[in-house]
N, C-alpha and C positions, 0 to 999 in steps of 0.2 A: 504494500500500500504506500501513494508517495504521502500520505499523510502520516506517516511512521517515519519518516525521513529526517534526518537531523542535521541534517546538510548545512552547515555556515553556521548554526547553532552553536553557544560558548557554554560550557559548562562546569563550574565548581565539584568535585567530588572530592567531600572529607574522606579520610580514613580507605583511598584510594590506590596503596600499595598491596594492597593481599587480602586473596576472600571474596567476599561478596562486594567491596567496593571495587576491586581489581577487576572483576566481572561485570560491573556495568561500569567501567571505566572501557573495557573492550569493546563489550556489546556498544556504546555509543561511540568512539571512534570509527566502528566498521559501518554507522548509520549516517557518518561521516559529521560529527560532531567536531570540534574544535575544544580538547579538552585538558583541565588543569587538575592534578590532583595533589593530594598535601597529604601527607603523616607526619608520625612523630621520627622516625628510623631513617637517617638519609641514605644506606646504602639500599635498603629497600625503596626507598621513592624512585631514587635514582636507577637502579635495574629495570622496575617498572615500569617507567618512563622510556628506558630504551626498547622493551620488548613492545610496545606501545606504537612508539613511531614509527616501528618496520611495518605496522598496518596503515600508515597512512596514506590518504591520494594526495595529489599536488596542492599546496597553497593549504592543505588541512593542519593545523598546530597542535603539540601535545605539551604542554610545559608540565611542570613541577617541581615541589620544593618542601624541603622538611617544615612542619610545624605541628605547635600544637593550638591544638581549636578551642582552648580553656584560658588561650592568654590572648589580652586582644591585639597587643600590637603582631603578635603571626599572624591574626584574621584579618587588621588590614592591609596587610604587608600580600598575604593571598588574593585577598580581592583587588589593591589597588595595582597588581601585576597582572590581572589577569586580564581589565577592564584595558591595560597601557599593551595589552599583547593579542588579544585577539579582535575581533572585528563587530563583536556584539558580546554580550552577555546577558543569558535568558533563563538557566537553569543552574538553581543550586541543589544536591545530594548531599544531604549532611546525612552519613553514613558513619562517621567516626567515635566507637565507642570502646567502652572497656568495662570487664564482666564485673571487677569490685570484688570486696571482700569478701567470701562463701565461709558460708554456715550461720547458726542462730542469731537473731537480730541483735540481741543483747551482747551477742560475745563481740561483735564484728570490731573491725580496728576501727574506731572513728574517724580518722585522721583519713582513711581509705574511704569509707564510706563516702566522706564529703568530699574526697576527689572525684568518686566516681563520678558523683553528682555535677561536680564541676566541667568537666568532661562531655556525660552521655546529654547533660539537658544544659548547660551554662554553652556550653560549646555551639551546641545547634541554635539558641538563642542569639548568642552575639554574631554566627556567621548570619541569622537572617538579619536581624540589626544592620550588620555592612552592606547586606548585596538588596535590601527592599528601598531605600532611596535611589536606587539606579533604575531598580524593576517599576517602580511610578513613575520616572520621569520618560522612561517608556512606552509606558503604560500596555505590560504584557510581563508577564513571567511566569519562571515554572517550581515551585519549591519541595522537595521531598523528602519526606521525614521518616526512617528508618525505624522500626517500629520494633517490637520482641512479644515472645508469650506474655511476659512480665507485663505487659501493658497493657494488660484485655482481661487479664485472669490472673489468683494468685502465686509465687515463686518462690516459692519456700524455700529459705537458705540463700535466697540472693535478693535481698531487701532493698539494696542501695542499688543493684543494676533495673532491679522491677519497678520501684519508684521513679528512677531517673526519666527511665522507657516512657512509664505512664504519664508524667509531666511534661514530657517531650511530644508526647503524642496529645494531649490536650493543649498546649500550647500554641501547637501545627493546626489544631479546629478552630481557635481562636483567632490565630492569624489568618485561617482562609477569610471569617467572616470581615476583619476589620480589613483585608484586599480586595473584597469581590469586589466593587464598583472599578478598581483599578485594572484587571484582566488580567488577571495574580491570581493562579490558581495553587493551594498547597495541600497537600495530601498526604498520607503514611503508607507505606509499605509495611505487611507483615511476611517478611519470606520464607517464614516454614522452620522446622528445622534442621539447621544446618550444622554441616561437620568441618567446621573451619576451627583457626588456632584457637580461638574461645572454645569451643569445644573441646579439646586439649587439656587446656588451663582446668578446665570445670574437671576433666576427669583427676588428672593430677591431684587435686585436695582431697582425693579418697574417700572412701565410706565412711570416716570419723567425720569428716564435716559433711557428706555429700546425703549420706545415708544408706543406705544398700539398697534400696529399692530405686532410687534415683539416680547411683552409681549405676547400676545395672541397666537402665531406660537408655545412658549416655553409653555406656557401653556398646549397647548395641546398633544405637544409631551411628557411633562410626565405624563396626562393620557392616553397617548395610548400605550406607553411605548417605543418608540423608535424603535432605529434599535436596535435589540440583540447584548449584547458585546462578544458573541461564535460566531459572522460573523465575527467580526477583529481578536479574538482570531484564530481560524479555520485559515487566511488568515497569520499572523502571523507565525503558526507553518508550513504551507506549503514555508514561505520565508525563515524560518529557518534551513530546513530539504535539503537534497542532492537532490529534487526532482525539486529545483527550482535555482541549478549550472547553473551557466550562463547566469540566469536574472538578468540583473541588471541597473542602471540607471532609474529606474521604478515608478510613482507615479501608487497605484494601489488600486481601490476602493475594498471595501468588500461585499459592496450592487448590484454593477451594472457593474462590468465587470467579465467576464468571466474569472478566474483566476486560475480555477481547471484543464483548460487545455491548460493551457501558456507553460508547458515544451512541447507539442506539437508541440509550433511553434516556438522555442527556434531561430532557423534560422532568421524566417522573421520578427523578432521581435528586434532583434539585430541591423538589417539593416534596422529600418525606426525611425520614431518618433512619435510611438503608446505609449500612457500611459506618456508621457513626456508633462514637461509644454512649450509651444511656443506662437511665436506673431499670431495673427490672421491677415492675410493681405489679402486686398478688392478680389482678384482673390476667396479666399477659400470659400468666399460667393458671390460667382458670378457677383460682381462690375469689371466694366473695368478702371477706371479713375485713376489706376495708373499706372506706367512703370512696374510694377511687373504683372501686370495681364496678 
């Protein structure tokens, strides 16, 4: 579809050396995007950058540069490079996160805790801060917010990454609403789960903090190998691309909703509160015992 096409499009991707950022870092160069991406590791940026560019066509640019998305002078040092380097700027992926301290709430390291925070939900905040005065004077953009189990349902043993998620993802619905007159659409990805280095890490802290029944969940999802990270990549580049104008306010799976033909119902999707997080009250599951039912 040429409305999938990311052609001359400039794109920001946090956390864009390895995994599911590295994945829709690719997936949108090959949709011939114009793309920047940023971590904390510079011989990881840097590799990935090179294996990056060997996909590009003529006049297509890949930059990048270490940062981290929790301080702001990196965020405007990213954005104001990116805006002096490529030829528009329409699309930010704030994808850059970190799992936090694992195990019981009470035990966790503090000091962890409130990085993570700093990080998974301070980080996505202040890159929209930099890149939404440009996207108004434009008046068009695209923002996408990386989303987790944690942020839909509860995460037992990872408090600070499921809160961050969940703040980050309420956040991204608040700032659709205060863009939409501007054609500033923002939205969440939730990609399944996956067996990237975070999965690694989680298994690492063992059954003493993980649990055995949860150790064992992770365990087996990376021998079987997950969801594929080209289902969030793929979902990514259609949130990016003109095909998906006008969605927005959207938490949206990669695995289990039907999202290849959302611009279909662009209408009736506006007007309800499909894909959006809400309270669940006794009526919606058939209880009468409140005034609401």
């Amino acid at each position: 579809m040429s409305e999938l096409s990311l052609a001359g499009r400039g794109a920001i991707i946090t956390g864009g050396s390895v995994g599911l950022g590295y994945a829709i870092a690719e997936a949108y160069v090959r949709h011939g995007a114009n793309v920047m991406i940023c971590a904390r590791t510079a011989t990881e940026v840097t590799a990935a950058r090179n294996r990056l560019a060997r996909l590009t066509k003529p006049r297509q640019v890949v930059a990048a540069m270490p940062a981290d998305v929790s301080t702001e002078a990196d965020i405007d040092k990213i954005v104001s490079t990116a805006l002096a380097t490529f030829p528009g700027l329409e699309i930010l992926v704030n994808n850059a996160a970190i799992v936090g301290p694992i195990g019981p709430a009470e035990d966790a390291d503090w000091q962890k805790w409130r990085h993570t925070t700093e990080v998974n939900l301070f980080g996505s905040v202040l890159m929209c801060r930099a890149v939404v005065p440009h996207f108004r004077r434009q008046k068009y953009g695209k923002i996408l917010q990386l989303s987790a189990g944690g942020a839909t349902a509860p995460d037992p043993r990872f408090s600070a990454y499921a809160a961050s998620k969940a703040a980050a993802v309420a956040f991204a619905a608040t700032l659709a609403e205060e863009l939409r007159d501007d054609s500033i659409d923002v939205n969440s990805i939730a990609p399944g789960g996956l067996t990237t280095r975070m999965n690694d890490e989680k298994l690492a802290a063992g059954t003493e903090k993980l649990g055995d029944v949860l150790y064992q969940q992770l365990r087996k999802r990376k021998k079987e190998g997950g969801t594929p990270l080209a289902f969030g990549a793929e979902l990514a580049v259609f949130l990016g691309a003109a095909a998906s104008d006008g969605i927005t306010g959207r938490i949206i799976s990669a695995v289990w909703d039907e999202w290849r033909t959302l611009a279909d119902h662009r209408d009736k999707l506006s007007d309800s509160d499909v894909y959006t997080l809400r309270r669940v009250v006794p009526r919606d599951r058939g209880f009468s015992w409140s005034a609401d039912s």
